[in-house]
C-alpha positions in Angstrom: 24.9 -26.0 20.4 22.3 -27.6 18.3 22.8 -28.2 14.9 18.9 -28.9 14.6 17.3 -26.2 12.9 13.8 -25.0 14.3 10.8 -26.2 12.5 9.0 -23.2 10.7 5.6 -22.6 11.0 2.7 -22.4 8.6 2.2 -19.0 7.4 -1.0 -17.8 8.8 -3.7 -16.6 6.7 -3.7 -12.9 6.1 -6.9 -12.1 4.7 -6.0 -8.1 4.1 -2.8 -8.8 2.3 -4.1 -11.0 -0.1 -7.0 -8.4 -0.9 -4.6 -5.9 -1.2 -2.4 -7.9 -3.7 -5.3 -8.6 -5.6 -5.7 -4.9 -5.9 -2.3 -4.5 -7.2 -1.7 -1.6 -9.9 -5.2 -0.9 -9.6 -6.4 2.4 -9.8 -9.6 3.4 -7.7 -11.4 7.0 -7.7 -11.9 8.7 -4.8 -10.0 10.2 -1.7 -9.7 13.9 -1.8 -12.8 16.1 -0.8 -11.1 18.8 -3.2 -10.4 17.5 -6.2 -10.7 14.4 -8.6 -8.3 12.7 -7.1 -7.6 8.4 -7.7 -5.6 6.0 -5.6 -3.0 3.6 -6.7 -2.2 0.6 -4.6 1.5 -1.3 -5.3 2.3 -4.2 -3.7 6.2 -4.4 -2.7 8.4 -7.4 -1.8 9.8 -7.4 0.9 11.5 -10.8 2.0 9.5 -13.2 2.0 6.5 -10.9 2.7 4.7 -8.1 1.0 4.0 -4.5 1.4 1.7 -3.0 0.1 1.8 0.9 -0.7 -1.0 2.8 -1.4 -1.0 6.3 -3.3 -3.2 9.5 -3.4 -2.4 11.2 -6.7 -4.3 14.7 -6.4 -5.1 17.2 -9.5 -2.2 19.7 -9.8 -4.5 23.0 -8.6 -5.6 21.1 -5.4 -5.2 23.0 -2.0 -4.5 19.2 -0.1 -1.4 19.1 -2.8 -0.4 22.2 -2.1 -0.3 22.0 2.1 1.2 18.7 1.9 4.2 19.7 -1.0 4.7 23.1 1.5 4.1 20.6 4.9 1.6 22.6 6.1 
C-alpha cells in the first residue's frame, strides 16, 4: 500500500454558494401570497463546505402557518 497521499484538487468555483454567503443573516421580504411574510438565509458549516439554510418566517394569523404547523 501506498504511503503517497492523493493530490487534492482545486476547489471549483461555486458561483451560487458564494451569493448565498454573501446573503448571510440577511433578511429579504417577500414569499407568502398570504401574509407579510420575510425570509432569512443562514449559512452553516459544514466541513469544509457550507450550507446554506434559508427560512420563511410567516405572520402568526397566516393560513400557510397554520397547514404547515398541522401538516396539512
Amino acid at each position: 500500500m501506498s504511503s503517497r497521499r492523493k493530490a487534492s484538487r482545486p476547489s471549483e468555483p461555486n458561483p451560487v454558494g458564494e451569493l448565498l454567503a454573501s446573503l448571510d443573516g440577511a433578511q429579504i421580504q417577500g414569499g407568502c401570497d398570504y401574509c407579510d411574510a420575510y425570509q432569512t438565509i443562514r449559512a452553516h458549516a459544514l466541513g469544509s463546505h457550507a450550507a446554506h439554510m434559508i427560512t420563511i418566517h410567516h405572520d402568526d394569523w397566516c393560513p400557510v402557518l397554520t397547514a404547515h404547523q398541522l401538516g396539512v
